[in-house]
BADO-882800 format. One record per residue: residue number from 1; residue in three letters; x, y, z of N, C-alpha, C in turn. Coordinates in steps of 0.2 Angstrom, whole numbers, plus 5000, padded with zeros to 4 digits. Layout:
BEGIN
PT    nr   rest   n_c1   n_c2   n_c3   ca_c1   ca_c2   ca_c3   c_c1   c_c2   c_c3
PT   NUM    Ala      X      Y      Z       X       Y       Z      X      Y      Z
...
//
This chain:
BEGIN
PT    nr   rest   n_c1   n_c2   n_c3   ca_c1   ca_c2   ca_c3   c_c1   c_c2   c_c3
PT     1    Unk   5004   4994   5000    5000    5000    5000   5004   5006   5000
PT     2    Unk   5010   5006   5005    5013    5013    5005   5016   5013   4997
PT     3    Unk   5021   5007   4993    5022    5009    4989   5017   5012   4982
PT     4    Unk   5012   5011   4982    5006    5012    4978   5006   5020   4980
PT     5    Unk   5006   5022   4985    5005    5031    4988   5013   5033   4987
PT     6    Unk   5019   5030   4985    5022    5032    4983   5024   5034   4978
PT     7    Unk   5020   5029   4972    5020    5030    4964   5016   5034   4963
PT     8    Unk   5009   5036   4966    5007    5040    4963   5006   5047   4965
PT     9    Unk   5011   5049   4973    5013    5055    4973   5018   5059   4968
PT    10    Unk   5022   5053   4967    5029    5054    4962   5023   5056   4954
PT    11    Unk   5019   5052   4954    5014    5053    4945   5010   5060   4948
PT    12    Unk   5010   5061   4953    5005    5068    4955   5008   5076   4951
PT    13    Unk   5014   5072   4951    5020    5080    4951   5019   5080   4944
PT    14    Unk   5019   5077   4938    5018    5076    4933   5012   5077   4931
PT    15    Unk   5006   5075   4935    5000    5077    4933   4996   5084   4929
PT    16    Unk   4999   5089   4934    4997    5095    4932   5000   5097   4924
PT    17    Unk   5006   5097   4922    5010    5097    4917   5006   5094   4912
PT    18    Unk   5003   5088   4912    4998    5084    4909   4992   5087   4906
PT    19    Unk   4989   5090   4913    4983    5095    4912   4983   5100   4907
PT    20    Unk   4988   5104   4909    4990    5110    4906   4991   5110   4898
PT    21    Unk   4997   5103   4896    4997    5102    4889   4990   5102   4886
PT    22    Unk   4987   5094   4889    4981    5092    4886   4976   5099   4886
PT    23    Unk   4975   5105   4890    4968    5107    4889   4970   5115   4884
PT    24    Unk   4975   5114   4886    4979    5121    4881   4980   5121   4873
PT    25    Unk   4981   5112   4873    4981    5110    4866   4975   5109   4863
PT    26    Unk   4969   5109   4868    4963    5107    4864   4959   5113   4862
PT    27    Unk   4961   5118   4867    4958    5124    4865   4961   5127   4858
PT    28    Unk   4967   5127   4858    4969    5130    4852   4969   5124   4845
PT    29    Unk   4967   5118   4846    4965    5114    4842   4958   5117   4842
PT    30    Unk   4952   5118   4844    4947    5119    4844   4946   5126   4841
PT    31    Unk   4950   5130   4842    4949    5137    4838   4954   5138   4832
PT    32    Unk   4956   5134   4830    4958    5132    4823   4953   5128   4818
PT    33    Unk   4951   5124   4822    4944    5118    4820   4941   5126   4817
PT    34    Unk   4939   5129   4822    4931    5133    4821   4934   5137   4816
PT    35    Unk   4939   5139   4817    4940    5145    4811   4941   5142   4805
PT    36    Unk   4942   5135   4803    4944    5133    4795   4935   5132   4793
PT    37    Unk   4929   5130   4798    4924    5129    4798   4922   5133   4796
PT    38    Unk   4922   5140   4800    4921    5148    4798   4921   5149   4791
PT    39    Unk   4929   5149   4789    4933    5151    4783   4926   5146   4776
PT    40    Unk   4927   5140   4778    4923    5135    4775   4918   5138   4772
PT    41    Unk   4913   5139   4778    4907    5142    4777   4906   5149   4772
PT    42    Unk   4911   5151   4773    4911    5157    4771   4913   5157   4763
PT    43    Unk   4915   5152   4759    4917    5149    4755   4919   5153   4749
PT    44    Unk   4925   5157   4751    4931    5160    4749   4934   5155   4743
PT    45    Unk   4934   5158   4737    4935    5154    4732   4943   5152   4729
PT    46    Unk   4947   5157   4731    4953    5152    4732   4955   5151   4740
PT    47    Unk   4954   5152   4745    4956    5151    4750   4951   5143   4753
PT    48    Unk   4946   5145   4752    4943    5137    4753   4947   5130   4751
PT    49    Unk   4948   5129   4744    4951    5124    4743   4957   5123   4746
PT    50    Unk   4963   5129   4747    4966    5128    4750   4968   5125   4758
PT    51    Unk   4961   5127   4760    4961    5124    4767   4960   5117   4768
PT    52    Unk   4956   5115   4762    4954    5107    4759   4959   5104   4761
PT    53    Unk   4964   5105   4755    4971    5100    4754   4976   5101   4759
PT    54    Unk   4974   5107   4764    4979    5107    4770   4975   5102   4775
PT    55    Unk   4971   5101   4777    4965    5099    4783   4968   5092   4779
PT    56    Unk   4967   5091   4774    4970    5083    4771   4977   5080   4775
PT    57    Unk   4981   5086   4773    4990    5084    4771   4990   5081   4781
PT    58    Unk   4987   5088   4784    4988    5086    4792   4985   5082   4796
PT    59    Unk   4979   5080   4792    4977    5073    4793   4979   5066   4796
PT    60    Unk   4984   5066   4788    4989    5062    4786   4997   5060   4790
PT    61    Unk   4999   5067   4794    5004    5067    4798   5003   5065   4805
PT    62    Unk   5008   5062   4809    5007    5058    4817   5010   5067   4819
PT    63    Unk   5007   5068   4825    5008    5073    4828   5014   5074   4829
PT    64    Unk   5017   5068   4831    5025    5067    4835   5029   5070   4830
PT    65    Unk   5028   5068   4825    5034    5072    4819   5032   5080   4817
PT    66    Unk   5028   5079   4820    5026    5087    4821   5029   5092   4826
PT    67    Unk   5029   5089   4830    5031    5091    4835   5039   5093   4835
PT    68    Unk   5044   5087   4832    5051    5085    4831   5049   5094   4826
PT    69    Unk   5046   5095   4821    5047    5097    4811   5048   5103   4817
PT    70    Unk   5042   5107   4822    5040    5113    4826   5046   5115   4829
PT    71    Unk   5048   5110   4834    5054    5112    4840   5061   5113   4837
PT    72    Unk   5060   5105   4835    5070    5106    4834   5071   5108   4827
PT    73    Unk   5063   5105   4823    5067    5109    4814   5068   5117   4816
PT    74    Unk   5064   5121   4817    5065    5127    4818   5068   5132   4820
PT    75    Unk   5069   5125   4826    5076    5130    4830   5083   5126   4826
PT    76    Unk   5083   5123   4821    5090    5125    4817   5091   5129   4812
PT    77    Unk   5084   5135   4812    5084    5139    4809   5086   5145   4810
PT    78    Unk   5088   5145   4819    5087    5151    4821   5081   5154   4825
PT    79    Unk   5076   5150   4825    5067    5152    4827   5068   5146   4833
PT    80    Unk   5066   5148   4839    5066    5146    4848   5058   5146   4847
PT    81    Unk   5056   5139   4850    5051    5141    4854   5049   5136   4860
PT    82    Unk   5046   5139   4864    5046    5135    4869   5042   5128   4869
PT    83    Unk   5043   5122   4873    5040    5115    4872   5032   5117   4871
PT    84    Unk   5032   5121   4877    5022    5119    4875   5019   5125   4872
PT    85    Unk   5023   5129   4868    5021    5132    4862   5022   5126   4854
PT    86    Unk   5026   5124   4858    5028    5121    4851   5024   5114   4851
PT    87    Unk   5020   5111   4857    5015    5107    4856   5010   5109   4854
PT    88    Unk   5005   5114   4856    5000    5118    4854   4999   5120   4846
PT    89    Unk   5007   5121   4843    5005    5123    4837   5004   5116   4835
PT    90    Unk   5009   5110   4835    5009    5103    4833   5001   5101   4833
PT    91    Unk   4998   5100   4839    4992    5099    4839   4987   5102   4835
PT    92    Unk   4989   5111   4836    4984    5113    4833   4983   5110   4826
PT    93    Unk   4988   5109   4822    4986    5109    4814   4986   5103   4814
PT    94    Unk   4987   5096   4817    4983    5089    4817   4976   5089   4817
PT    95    Unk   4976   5088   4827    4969    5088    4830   4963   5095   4827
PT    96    Unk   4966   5102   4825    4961    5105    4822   4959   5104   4816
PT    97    Unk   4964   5100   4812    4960    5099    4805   4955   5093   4807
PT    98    Unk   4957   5087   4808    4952    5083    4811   4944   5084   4816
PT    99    Unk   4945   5094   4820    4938    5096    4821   4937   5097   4815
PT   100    Unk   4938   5101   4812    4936    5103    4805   4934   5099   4803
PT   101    Unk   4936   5096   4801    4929    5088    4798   4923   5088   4802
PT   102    Unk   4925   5087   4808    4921    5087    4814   4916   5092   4815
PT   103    Unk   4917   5097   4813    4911    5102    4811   4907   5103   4805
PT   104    Unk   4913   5102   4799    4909    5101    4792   4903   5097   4794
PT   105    Unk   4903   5091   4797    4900    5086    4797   4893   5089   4799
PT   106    Unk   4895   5092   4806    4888    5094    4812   4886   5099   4807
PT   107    Unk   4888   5105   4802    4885    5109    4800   4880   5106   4794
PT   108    Unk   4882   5101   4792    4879    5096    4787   4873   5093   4788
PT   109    Unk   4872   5093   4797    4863    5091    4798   4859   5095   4802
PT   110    Unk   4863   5102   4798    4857    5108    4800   4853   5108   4794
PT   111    Unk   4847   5110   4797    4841    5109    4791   4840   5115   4786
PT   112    Unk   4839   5111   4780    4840    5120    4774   4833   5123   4774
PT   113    Unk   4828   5123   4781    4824    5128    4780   4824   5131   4785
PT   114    Unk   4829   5129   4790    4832    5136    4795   4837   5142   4791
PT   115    Unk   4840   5138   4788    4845    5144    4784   4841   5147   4778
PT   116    Unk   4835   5144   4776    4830    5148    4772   4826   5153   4777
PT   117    Unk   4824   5151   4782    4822    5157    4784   4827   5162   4788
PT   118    Unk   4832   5161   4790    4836    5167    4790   4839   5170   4784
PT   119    Unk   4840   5167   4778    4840    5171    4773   4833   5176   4771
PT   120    Unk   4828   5174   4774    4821    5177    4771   4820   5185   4777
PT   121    Unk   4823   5181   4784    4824    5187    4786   4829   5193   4786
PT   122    Unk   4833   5191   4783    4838    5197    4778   4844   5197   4782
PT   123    Unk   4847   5190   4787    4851    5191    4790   4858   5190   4782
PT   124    Unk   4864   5194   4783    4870    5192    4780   4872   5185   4779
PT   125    Unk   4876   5181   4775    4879    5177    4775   4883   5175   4784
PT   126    Unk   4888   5180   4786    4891    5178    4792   4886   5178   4797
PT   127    Unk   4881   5185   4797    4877    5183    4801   4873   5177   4804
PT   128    Unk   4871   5173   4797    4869    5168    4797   4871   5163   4802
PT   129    Unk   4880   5162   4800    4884    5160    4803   4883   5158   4809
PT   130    Unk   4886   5167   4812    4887    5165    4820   4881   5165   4823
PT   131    Unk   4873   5165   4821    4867    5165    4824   4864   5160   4824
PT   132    Unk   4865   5157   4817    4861    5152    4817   4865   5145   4817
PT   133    Unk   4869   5145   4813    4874    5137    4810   4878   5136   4815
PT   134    Unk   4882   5140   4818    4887    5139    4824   4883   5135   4831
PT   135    Unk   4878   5137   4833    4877    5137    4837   4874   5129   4838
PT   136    Unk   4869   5127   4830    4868    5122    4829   4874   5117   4828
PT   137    Unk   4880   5119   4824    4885    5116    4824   4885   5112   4831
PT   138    Unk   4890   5117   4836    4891    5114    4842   4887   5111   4846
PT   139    Unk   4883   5111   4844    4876    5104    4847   4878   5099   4846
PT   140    Unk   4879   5098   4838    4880    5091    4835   4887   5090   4836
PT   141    Unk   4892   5093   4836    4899    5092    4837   4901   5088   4843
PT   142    Unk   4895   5088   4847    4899    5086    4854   4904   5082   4857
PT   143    Unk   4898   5075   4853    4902    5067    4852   4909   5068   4850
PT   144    Unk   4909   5072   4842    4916    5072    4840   4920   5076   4841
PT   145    Unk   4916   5081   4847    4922    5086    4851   4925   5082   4857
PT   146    Unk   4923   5077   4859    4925    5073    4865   4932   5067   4862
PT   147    Unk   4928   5066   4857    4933    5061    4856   4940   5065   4851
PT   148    Unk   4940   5069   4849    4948    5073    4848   4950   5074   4853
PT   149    Unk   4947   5075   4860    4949    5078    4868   4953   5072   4867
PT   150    Unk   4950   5067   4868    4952    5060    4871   4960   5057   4865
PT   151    Unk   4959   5060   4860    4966    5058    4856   4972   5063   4857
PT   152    Unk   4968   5069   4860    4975    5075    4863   4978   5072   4867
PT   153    Unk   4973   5070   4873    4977    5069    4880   4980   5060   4879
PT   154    Unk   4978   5057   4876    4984    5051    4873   4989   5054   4869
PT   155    Unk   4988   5059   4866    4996    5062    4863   4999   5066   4869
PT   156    Unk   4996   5070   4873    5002    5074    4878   5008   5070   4878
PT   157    Unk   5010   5064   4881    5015    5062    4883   5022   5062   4878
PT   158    Unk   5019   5063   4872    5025    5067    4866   5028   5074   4870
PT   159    Unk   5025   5079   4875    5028    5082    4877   5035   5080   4880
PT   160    Unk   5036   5076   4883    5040    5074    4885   5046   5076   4881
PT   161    Unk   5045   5072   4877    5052    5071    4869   5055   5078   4869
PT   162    Unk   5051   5082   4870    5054    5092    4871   5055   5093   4877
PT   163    Unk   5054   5090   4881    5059    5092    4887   5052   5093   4893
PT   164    Unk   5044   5092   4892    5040    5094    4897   5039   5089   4902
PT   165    Unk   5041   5089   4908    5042    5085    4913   5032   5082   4914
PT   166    Unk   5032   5080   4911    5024    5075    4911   5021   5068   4915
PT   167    Unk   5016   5067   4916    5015    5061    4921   5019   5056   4917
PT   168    Unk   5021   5053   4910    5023    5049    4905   5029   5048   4909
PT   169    Unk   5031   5056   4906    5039    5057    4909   5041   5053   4916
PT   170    Unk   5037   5054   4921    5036    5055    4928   5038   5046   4928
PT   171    Unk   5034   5043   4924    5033    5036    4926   5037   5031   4922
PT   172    Unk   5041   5036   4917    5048    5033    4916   5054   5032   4921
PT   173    Unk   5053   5040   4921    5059    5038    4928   5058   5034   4933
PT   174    Unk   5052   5033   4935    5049    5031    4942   5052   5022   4941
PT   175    Unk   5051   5021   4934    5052    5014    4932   5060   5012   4934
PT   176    Unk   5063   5016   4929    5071    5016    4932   5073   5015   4938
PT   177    Unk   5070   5018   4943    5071    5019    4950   5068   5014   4954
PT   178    Unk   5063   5013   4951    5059    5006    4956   5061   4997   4952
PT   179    Unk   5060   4999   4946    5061    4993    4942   5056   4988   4943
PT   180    Unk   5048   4991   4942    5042    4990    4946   5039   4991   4938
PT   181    Unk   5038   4991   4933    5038    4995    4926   5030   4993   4929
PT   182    Unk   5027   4986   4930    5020    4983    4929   5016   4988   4934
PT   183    Unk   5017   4988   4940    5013    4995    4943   5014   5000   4941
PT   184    Unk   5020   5001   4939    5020    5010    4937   5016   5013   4932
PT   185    Unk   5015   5008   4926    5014    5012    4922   5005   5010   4922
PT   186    Unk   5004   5003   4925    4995    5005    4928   4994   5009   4931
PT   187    Unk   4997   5011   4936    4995    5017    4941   4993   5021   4935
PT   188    Unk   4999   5025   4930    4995    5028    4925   4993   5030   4921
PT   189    Unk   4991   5022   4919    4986    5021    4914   4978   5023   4918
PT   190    Unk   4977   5021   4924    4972    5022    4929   4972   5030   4929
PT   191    Unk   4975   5034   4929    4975    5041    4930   4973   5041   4926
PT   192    Unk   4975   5043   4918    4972    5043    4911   4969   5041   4910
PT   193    Unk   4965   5038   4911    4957    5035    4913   4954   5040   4915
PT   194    Unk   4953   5040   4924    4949    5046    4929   4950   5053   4922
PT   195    Unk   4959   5056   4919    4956    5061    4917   4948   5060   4912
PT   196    Unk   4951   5057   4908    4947    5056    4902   4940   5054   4905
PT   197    Unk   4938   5050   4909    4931    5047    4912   4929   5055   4915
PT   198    Unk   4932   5060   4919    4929    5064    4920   4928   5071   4916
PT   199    Unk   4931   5071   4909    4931    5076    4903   4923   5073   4899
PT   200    Unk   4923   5067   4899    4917    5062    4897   4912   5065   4900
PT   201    Unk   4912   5064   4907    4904    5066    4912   4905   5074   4910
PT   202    Unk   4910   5076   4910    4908    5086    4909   4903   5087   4901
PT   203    Unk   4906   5082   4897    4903    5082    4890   4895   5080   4889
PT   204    Unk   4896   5074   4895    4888    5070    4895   4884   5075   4898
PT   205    Unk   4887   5080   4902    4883    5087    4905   4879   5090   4901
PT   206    Unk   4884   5092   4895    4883    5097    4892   4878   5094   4885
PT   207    Unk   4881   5088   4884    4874    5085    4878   4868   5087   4883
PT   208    Unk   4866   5085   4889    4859    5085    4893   4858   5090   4893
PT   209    Unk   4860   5097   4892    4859    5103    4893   4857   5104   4886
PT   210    Unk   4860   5103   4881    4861    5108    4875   4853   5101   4872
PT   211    Unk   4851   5098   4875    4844    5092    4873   4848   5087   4868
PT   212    Unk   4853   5085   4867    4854    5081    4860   4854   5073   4861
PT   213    Unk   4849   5072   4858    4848    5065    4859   4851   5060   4851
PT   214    Unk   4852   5057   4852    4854    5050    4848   4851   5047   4841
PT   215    Unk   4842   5049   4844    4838    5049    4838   4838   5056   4833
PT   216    Unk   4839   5061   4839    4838    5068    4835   4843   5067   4827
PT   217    Unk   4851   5066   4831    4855    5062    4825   4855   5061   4819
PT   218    Unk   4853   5054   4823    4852    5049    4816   4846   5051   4812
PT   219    Unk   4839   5054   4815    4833    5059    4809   4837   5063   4803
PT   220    Unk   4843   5066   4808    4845    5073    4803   4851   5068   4798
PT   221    Unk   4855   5064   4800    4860    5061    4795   4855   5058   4791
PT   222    Unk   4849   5055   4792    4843    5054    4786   4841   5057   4781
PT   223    Unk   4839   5063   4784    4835    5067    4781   4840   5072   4777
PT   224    Unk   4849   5071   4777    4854    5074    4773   4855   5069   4770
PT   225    Unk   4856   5062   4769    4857    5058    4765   4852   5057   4760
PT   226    Unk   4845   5060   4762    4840    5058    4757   4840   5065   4752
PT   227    Unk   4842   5071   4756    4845    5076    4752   4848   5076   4746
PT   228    Unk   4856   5073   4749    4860    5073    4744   4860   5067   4737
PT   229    Unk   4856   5062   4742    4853    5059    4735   4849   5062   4729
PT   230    Unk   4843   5066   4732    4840    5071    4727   4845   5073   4722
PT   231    Unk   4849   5077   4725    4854    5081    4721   4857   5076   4716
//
């Protein structure tokens, strides 16, 4: 028992570092998502496609060489930046392009006679946007706003690799020192759990608040399939 309370004061010190990566990197992954959505919506006609084949290419890259391209490529060029700026940007263009799908999608099962009647009310294009589509956006986003949460904070530990002293990091050393690897690194695998189970229940909050149900869903992925086969 003591040694159980000694592993996971030692993974405690690390914990915060953990936090901070993960929710620092989701926000600014999150307000990348939204603005390539924005940009999207607003359907700039050389700039749109351009977002396309970027949201692809960063799709397609592991964060981690992102990470290595951001810190150490660029400081051989004379450009410093620090570890957890230079995670935030890494994630931002991964984890944000994969919102941006994630929102394409959610904007995809707003219904076109709500956007006909704010067209009929004479709102603007952006207008439209921030009043009507965003707001419905983020309703349907939720699911697959949780689940990029859950793929940031399984990448934090790359922080390490730039030098952020992290629970991961924590539990390497710990392993050297004790040579206990099988408890260490359950101890925090259990942590990263609790995080993640209790980002989950804040999410499950927030669908109960905002009314989104399961069936509402599936109606609107219906009733856009049946759409786009018209067309």
């Amino acid at each position: 028992m003591t040694d159980v309370i000694n592993v996971l004061s030692f993974l405690l010190q690390g914990i915060s570092n953990t936090l901070i990566v993960t929710f620092t990197c989701f926000v600014s992954a999150l307000f990348t998502g939204l603005t390539v959505a924005v940009i999207r919506r607003l359907n700039f006609q050389i700039v749109t496609p351009l977002l396309d084949v970027s949201v692809y290419l960063f799709r397609c890259i592991p964060i981690l060489i992102l990470v290595f391209l951001v810190y150490f490529g660029l400081s051989s060029k004379g450009i410093s930046l620090s570890p957890l700026i230079a995670m935030n940007i890494s994630v931002a263009l991964v984890s944000g392009s994969y919102l941006a799908e994630v929102f394409r999608g959610a904007l995809g099962l707003i219904e076109r006679t709500e956007i006909e009647v704010a067209e009929t009310a004479g709102l603007s294009h952006f207008q439209r946007i921030r009043s009507i589509e965003l707001p419905q956006m983020f309703r349907f986003a939720v699911p697959g706003i949780l689940n990029e949460f859950s793929s940031i904070l399984k990448a934090s530990p790359f922080a390490y690799t730039v030098g952020i002293t992290e629970m991961t990091k924590q539990a390497m050393t710990l392993t050297v020192v004790t040579m206990n690897g099988l408890a260490v690194y359950s101890i925090t695998g259990i942590l990263y759990f609790i995080i993640y189970k209790f980002s989950a229940s804040v999410a499950g909050m927030l669908e109960n608040k905002l009314h989104i149900s399961g069936n509402e869903l599936n109606e609107r992925r219906v009733k856009t399939h049946d759409i786009n086969k018209i067309k």
